[in-house]
N, C-alpha and C positions, 0 to 999 in steps of 0.2 A: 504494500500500500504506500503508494508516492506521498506527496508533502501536496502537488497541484491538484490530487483528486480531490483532500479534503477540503481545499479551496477552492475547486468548480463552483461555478454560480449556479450550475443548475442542480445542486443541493437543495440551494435556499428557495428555487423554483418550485421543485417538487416538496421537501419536507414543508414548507409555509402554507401550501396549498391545501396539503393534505391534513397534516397532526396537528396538534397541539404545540408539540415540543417534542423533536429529537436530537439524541447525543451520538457522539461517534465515540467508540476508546479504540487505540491502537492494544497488543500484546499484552505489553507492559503497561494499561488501565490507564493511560494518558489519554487528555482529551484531545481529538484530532480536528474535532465538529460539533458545535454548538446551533441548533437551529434559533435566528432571532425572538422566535415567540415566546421559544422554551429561558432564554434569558431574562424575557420582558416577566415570564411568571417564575423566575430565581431573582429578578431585581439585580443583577450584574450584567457587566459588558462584557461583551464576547470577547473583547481584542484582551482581557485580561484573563480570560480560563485557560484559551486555547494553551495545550502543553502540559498543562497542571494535572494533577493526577486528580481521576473523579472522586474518591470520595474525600477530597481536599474542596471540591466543589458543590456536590450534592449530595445531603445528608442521607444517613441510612438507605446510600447508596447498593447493591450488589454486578453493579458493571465490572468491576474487579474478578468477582468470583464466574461470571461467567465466559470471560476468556482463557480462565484456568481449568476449567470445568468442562467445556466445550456443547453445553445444554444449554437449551433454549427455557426461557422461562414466562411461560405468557397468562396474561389477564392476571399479573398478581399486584396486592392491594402495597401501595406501597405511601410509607406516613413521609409528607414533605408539607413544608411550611403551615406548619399547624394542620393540616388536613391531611384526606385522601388521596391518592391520583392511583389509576388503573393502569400499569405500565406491564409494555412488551419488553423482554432482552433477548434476541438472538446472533448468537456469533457469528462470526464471518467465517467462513473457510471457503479452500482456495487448496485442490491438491492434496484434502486430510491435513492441510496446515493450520491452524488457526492465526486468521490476521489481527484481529479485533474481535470488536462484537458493534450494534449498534443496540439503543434505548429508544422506543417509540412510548409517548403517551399520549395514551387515546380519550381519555377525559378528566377533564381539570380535578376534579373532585367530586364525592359523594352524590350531590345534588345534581351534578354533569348526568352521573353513572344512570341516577334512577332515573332523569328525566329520556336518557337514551332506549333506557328501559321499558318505561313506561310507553315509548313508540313502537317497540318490539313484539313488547303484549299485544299490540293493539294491530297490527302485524299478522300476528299468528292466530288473531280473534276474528281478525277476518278471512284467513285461511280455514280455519274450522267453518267459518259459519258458510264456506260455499262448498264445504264437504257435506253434503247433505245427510250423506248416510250415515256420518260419522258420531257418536253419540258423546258429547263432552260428559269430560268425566270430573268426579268432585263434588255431585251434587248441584252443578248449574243448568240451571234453564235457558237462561237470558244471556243477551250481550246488548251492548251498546247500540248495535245495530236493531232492538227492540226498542229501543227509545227514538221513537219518529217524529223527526219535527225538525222544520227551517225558522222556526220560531227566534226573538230575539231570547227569550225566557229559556228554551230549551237549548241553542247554543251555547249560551253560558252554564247550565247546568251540565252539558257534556264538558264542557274545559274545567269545572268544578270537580267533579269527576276523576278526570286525570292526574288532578292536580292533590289531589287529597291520597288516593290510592297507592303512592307510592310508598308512605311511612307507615304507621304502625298506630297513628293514632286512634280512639273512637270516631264516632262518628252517627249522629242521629238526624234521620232521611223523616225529614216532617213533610204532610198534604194531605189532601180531602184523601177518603177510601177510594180506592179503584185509579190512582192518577199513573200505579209504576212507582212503586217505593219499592219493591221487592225488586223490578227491573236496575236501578240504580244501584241497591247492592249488591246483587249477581254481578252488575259490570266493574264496581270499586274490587273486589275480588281480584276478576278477571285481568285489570290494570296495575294491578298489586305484586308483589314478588313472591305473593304464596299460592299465585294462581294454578300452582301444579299438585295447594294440597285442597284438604276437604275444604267443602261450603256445606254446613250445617245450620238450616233453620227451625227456627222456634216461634210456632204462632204462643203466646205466650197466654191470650184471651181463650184458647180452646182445651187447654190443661187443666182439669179441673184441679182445684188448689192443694188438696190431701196429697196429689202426687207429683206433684209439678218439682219437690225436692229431688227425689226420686229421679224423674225425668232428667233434669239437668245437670246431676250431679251424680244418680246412680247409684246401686247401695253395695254392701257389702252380702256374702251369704249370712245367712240368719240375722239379719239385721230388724227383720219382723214378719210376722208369721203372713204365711203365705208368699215370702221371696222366693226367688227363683233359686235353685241350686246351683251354688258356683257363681250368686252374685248376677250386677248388672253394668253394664258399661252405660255415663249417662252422656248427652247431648256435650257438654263441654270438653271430655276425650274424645270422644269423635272427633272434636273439631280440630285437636292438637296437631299446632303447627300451621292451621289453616286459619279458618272465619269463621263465625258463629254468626246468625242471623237471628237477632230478639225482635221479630216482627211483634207488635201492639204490646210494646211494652208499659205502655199507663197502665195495660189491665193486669199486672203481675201483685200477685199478693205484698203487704207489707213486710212480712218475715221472710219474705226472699228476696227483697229489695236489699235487706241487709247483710246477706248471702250473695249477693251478687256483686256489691260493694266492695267484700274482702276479697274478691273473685280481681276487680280490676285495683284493686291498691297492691294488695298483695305477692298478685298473679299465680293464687293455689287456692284449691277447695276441697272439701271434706265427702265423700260419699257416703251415703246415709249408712249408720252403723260402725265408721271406722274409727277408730284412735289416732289415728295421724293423718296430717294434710296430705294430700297431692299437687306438685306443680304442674303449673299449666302454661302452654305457650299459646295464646290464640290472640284472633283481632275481633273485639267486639263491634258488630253494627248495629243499632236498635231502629225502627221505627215506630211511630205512632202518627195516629189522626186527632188525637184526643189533646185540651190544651191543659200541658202538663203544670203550666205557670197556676193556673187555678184550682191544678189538683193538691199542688202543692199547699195553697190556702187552706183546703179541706183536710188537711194533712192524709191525703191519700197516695200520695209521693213525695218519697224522700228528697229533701232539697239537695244532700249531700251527694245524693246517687246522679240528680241531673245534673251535677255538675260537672260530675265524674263522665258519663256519656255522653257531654254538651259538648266534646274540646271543639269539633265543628261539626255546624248543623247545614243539612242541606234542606231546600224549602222546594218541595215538585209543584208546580202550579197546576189549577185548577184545568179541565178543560173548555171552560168556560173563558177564561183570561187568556187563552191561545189558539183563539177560531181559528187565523189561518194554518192552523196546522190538519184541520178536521180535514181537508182533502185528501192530503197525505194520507192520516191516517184512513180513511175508509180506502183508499187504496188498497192499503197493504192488507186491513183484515180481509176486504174483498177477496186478494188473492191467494192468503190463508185460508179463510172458509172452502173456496171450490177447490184448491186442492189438497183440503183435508177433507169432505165432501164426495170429492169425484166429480162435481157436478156443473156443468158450463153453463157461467154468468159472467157477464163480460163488462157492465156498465150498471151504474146507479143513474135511475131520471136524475134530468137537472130538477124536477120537481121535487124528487126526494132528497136533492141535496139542499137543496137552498132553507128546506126544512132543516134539517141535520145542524145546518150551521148558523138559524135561527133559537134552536133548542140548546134551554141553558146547561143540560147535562150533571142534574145533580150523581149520578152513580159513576160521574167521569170516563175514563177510555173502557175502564172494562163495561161500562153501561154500554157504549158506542160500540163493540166489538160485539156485547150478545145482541145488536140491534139488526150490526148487518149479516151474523149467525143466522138468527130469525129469517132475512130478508132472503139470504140466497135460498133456503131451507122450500120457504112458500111462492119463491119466483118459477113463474112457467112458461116464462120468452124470452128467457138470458137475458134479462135485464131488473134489478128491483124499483119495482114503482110502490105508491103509496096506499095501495093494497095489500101491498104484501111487509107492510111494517106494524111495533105490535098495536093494540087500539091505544093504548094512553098517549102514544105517539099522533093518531089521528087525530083523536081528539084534541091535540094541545093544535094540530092545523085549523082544524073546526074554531077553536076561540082565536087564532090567531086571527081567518077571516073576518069573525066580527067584531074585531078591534076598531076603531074610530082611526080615521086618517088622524086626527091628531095624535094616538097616543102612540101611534106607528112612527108619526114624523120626532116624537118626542126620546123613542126609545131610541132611533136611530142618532139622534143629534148627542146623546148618550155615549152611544158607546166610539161614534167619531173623537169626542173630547176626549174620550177615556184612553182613548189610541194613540192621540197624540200628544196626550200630556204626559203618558208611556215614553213615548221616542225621545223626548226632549228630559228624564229624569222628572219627570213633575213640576220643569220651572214654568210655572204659571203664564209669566211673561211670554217666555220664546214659545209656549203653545199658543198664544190669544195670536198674535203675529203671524205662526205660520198658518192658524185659523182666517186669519183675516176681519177680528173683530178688538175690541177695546179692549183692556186689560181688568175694567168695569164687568165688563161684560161677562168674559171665562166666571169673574168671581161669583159672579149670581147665576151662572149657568152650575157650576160646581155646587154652589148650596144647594140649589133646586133639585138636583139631581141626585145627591149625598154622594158626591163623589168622593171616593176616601182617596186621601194624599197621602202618598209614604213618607 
């Protein structure tokens, strides 16, 4: 290895373009090449390393041992400047001789790593999800790709998402029943680093309460009559290593809020009938629909426990505050239904749709999904019209008809302001403006209407 190799410029070409930061060491662990990125994140000048022996330059170094060694050492975690970095070392040879070795790092640190990561997941989530045949495993249903919607609301809950999924934290997915809370934590999973182990859920409301110990935590043999012999494995080993899902956890008895408390301080639990803890490695999710703020007033939840699963909350909106996504979504159940069904329907009336996207949707997407269930079921011209939707849905057309032009003009002027006081964060101002009325005006449009302001 010449002296002008390691000074080609088209080093600086390709390693600038490509890495992070790469080093060069000659035989004897001298440095031959410093890429400029890799100096700008060491905080030294190049024109003073070159020659120096690397680990006179970069701490807990191992470029040394790998030109002695003649092994390659790759994706190992290596501590420099207060952090992480993920660095490659593989030597050089040339004839069974070893010349050197070179040092590539492929991300700055930790936060680099998951967030690379987290694109990986997401990656392989959509490789799965067009393997149709293929049956994810872990206990998932969902992905990402079940959460439909071009929505302002819904984009950001997808980057919320990714963005949460990588660490380890709690995490409590609040919204009306039926909105995809269940879908949001299948995909925090999925985006997560323990997407390879279990996802174990827990409707937490359907446990009747005498066993719900039992259930989550499992007992011992003879621990009370009528156990199982040889004992019981509960919902929180299952989940080790993985996720646990405490779907509707407002409705969780009080004596296992505080079971579930030494659960996340702790990180070990007791199965029913033992004398010693068990450690546990899981990621807790909870959801609820229920407002836990006022349960806490009734002291029917523990203040200390939501605090404990509050560290970030995600908020799913209603189907109602994201019409335009209702196209979308009847799309997709549309083309779920017939081909789970078998059966060829190809189109919703525009009559049936304009209802759909009129209708407030109190039972949310799953309401909207067993609607168009229903539709393709009783459709008999490949098409669903408003015959074949169920009667409550009729009839809400029926009083829609005999609504007053005014109150028609009233709802719509409604929900125009509510859209674009939306787009603008609720500045009042910049909606009256792109409204085209006085800033007087939005304000007694808003009372009249109870427009709630965030």
């Amino acid at each position: 290895m010449t002296e002008h190799f390691f000074n080609n410029k088209l080093l600086d070409i390709v390693f600038e373009s490509t890495y992070y930061g790469t080093v060069i060491v000659d035989i004897n662990g001298k440095i031959q090449y410093m890429s400029n990125n890799y100096c700008e994140f060491l905080k030294i000048e190049r024109e003073l390393v070159i020659g120096k022996h690397v680990t006179n330059v970069i701490e807990n170094t191992r470029m040394h041992l790998v030109v002695q060694t003649g092994k390659a050492e790759m994706a190992d975690l290596h501590f420099l400047h207060n952090d992480f970095v993920i660095a490659n070392r593989i030597p050089i040879i040339k004839n069974n001789e070893i010349l050197g070795a070179i040092g590539i790092i492929t991300f700055r640190d930790l936060a680099d790593w998951k967030s690379m990561n987290s694109h990986i997941n997401e990656l392989l989530i959509n490789y799965k999800f067009y393997q149709k045949e293929q049956e994810i495993p872990g206990g998932i249903k969902y992905s990402s790709h079940d959460l439909i919607g071009k929505s302002q609301e819904i984009q950001q809950l997808k980057d919320l998402v990714k963005r949460v999924a990588v660490g380890n934290i709690s995490v409590l997915i609040r919204g009306e029943s039926g909105t995809g809370k269940e879908i949001i934590a299948h995909s925090i999973h999925q985006f997560s680093g323990r997407m390879d182990k279990p996802f174990v859920k827990v409707n937490c409301g359907a446990i009747p309460e005498q066993l719900i110990e039992s259930e989550l935590f499992g007992y011992e043999a003879g621990a009370f009559t009528g156990a199982k012999k040889g004992g019981k494995i509960g919902k929180f080993e299952l989940a080790d290593g993985g996720t646990i899902f405490l779907d509707e956890i407002g409705d969780m008895p009080l004596h296992m809020q505080v079971k579930l408390l030494r659960v996340l301080q702790e990180n070990e639990y007791e199965p029913v009938g033992s004398l010693y803890p068990k450690k546990i490695n899981v990621r807790v999710i909870a959801a609820t629909n229920r407002p836990l703020e006022k349960l806490i007033e009734q002291k029917l939840f523990r203040e200390d426990l939501f605090y404990r699963i509050n560290a970030v909350q995600l908020f799913v909106p209603a189907l109602r505050d994201r019409r335009e996504d209702i196209p979308l979504l009847v799309e997709h159940f549309l083309k779920k239904a017939t081909a789970k069904i078998g059966k060829r329907i190809t189109s919703v009336h525009p009559e049936v749709l304009s209802l759909i996207e009129q209708y407030d949707w109190p039972g949310n997407i799953r309401e909207l999904e067993n609607v168009i269930n229903a539709g393709v079921h009783l459709s008999s011209n490949g098409e669903i019209r408003i015959d074949d939707l169920p009667h409550y849905l009729k009839n809400y057309k029926l009083e829609a008809e005999e609504r007053s032009l005014k109150d028609i003009v009233e709802e719509t002027e409604k929900k125009v302001i509510e859209k674009v006081l939306k787009k603008f964060n609720f500045d009042k101002n910049r909606a009256a403006a792109a409204l085209g009325i006085g800033n007087s005006t939005i304000y007694d449009k808003i009372k009249k209407y109870q427009i709630l302001i965030k």
